[in-house]
Structures are given as structure tokens and as C-alpha cells.
N, C-alpha and C positions, 0 to 999 in steps of 0.2 A: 639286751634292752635295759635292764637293770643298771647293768655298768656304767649306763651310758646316761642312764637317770641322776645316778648318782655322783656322777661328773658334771653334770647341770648345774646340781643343785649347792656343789660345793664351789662353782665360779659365781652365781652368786652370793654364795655365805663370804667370799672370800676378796681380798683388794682384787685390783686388776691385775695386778702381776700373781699369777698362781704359782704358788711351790711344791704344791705335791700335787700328785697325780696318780690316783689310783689304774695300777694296770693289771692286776689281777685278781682271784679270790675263787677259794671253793670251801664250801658248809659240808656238811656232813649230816647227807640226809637222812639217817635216823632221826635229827634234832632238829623239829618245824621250829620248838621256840627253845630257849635255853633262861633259866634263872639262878646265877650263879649269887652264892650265899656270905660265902667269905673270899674274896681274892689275893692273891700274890702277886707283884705286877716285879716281872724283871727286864732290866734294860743291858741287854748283852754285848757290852763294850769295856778295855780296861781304862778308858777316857775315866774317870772317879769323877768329873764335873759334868760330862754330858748324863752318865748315868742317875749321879744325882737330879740333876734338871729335870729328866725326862720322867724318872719315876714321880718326882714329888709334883709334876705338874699331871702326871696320868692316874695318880692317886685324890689330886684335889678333883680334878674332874669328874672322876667316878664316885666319888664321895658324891656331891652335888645332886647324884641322882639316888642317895642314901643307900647304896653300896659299901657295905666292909670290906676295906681295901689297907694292905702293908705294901709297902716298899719292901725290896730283897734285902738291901744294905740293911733292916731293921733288923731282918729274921735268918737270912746265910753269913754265915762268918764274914769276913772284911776280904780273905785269901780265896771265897768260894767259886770267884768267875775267873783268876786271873790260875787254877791250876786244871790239871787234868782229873778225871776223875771214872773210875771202873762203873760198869755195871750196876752192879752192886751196892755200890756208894750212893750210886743215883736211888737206887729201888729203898734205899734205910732214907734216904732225903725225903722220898715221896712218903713214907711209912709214916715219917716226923710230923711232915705237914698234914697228914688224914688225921693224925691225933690231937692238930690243934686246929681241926677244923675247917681247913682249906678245903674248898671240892672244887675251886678254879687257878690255874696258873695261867697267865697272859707274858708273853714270850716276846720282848720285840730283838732284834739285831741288825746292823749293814750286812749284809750279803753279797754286794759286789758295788766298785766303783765302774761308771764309764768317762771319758770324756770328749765332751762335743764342741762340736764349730757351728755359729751362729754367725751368718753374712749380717752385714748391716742393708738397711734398705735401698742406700745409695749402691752399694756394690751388686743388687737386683735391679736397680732402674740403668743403670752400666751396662751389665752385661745381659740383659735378657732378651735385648732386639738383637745379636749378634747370629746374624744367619749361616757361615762362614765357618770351614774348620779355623783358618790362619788367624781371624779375626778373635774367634771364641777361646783359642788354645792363648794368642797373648794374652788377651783380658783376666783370664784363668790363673797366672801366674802370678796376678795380684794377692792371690791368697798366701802365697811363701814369702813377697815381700815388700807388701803394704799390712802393716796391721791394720792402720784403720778399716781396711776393711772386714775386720771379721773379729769375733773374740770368742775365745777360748773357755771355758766350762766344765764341770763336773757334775754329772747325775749320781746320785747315792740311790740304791737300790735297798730298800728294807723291806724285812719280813717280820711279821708278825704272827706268833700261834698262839691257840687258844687251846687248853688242854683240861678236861676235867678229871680232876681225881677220884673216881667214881671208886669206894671199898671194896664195895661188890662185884669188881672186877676190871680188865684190864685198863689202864691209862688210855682216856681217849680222846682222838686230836677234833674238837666244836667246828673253828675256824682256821684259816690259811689266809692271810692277806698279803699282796705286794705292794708298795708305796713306792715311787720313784719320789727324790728330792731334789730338785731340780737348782743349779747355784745358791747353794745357798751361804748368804754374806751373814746372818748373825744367829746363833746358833739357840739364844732364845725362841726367836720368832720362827725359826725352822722346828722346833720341837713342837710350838705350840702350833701351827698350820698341819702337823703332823696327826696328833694327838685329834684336833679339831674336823681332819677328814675322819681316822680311826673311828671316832664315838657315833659318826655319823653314819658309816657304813654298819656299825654294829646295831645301832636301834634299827636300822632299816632292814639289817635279818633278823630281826629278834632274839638277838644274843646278850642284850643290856636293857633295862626299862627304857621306852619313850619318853620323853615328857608330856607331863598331863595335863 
């Protein structure tokens, strides 16, 4: 019901044409609310422009709501997403960030591409009286080759995690979200309708201040 609330609310925050679509998430019920102190916000991609965009607009955002928030590029090396990295490396990484304070990391990445077919509305007012296999099967055929009728598409699937870095014991994962991105034509306005569902879903589980 929640999910479902909050896909409401984000067609109307949002134009007509919706680009993301929240299709999953799970909290982690020890944590009714959560109030993170200092953040780290990384955007898991070797794109260097999308990651830029993405953090410095997920950083002005959460600023807003007076949040202390860095960018990765500020604080991991320039080489620290584009290598592999042990164990180990990771646990002195997180060691680093508890020493300056961090007790939250915000994790986004793509996780998987799909791609979809959208009929246009002519090619449903066409073919949907067709009672008929002979009939339905030629009309059908329009799809291999008529483009107009149909176009082609790409869903971006992203995750988002929420981890605090808690001293006094193990790394632990607040939030999981899934974002679908649905074509998206400019890579501005897909970060920011990103970001835009993101902050919304987080005041809604109390993972970020409301606005007051």
C-alpha cells in the first residue's frame, strides 16, 4: 500500500510523462527512524560526467534539508571506482571514513539494462477488433515491419543502498531501493526525476528530515 502511495504522489510531483518508477525497497526493521550525521553520496558508474551530475545534484539536495553531505570524487581517489579492490581495502576505506566522521554512505549504481516495445495507439485501434487467428497473425506482422508502429526503448534499472557506518559494530545496510528509468532522452533531467523520487521515498520512511 505504501508503494503504491508513493507512486501517487510522485505522478503528481512529477510532468505527465513519468521517468522513474519506483519498483521496489526494503528498510531494515531495527531502524523505525534513522538520522544520519555526515554523509558520503557515491554514484557507481565509470561515466566521470554522469557521476559528477548525479552526486553534485544528490549532494545540493540533501544539503537543503541541512544535511552534511561530500561527494566521492571529493574524498576516494580519482582511480577508486574504476579498480578492483580486496576485503581489506574496503574495511581500511570504511576505517578512514569513521575517522572523519561519516556514519552514513548512500550507494546509488545501474544494475541492469532492459529493452521494451511500445505499440502506438493506432497500431491498438488496428489490431484489437481482430477476432481471427489469420487475421491477427497478418496484422501482427506489422511489428517486424512497420516501424511506425511501435518504438523501441530502454529501461535502466538502479539501486540504491543506504549503509551506516556504525563503530560499534558491524556495517549495516538502513535502506535498498529500486528505481526503474524509464527512456530516458537527457541525462540532466533523468538524474534529477531520479534524485527527486529518491528524497521522497526516504522522508516517507524516515531515513532523511521531512520538511517542516
Amino acid at each position: 500500500m505504501r508503494l503504491l502511495f508513493l507512486n501517487i504522489i510522485l505522478i503528481l510531483l512529477l510532468s505527465c510523462e513519468n521517468t522513474t518508477q519506483l519498483k521496489d525497497y526494503w528498510k531494515n526493521p531495527d531502524f523505525e527512524t534513522y538520522n544520519p550525521k555526515k554523509i558520503l553520496v557515491i554514484g557507481m558508474t565509470k561515466d566521470d560526467e554522469a557521476r559528477h551530475l548525479f552526486e553534485s545534484h544528490f549532494q545540493t539536495q540533501l544539503q537543503l534539508k541541512d544535511l552534511k553531505v561530500d561527494k566521492s570524487q571529493n574524498i576516494l581517489t580519482t582511480d577508486y571506482l574504476n579498480k578492483k579492490h580486496t576485503e581489506t581495502e574496503i574495511n581500511k576505506i570504511e576505517d578512514s571514513l569513521i575517522k572523519l566522521n561519516y556514519d552514513t554512505v548512500i550507494f546509488s549504481r545501474i544494475v541492469g539494462v532492459k529493452n521494451k516495445i511500445k505499440y502506438s495507439e493506432e497500431y491498438y485501434k488496428t489490431h484489437t477488433y481482430k477476432h481471427n487467428f489469420k487475421d491477427d497473425f497478418l496484422k501482427y506482422q506489422d511489428q517486424f515491419y512497420n516501424p511506425s508502429y511501435y518504438e523501441n526503448y530502454n529501461v535502466y534499472n538502479a539501486e540504491t543502498s543506504i549503509y551506516c557506518l556504525c563503530p560499534s559494530k558491524e556495517r549495516t545496510l538502513i535502506w535498498k531501493g529500486y528505481i526503474d528509468i524509464v527512456d530516458p532522452k537527457n541525462i540532466n533531467d533523468s538524474i534529477e526525476d531520479y534524485i527527486k523520487l529518491l528524497i521522497l521515498v526516504l522522508e516517507e520512511e524516515a531515513i532523511i528530515p521531512t520538511p517542516k
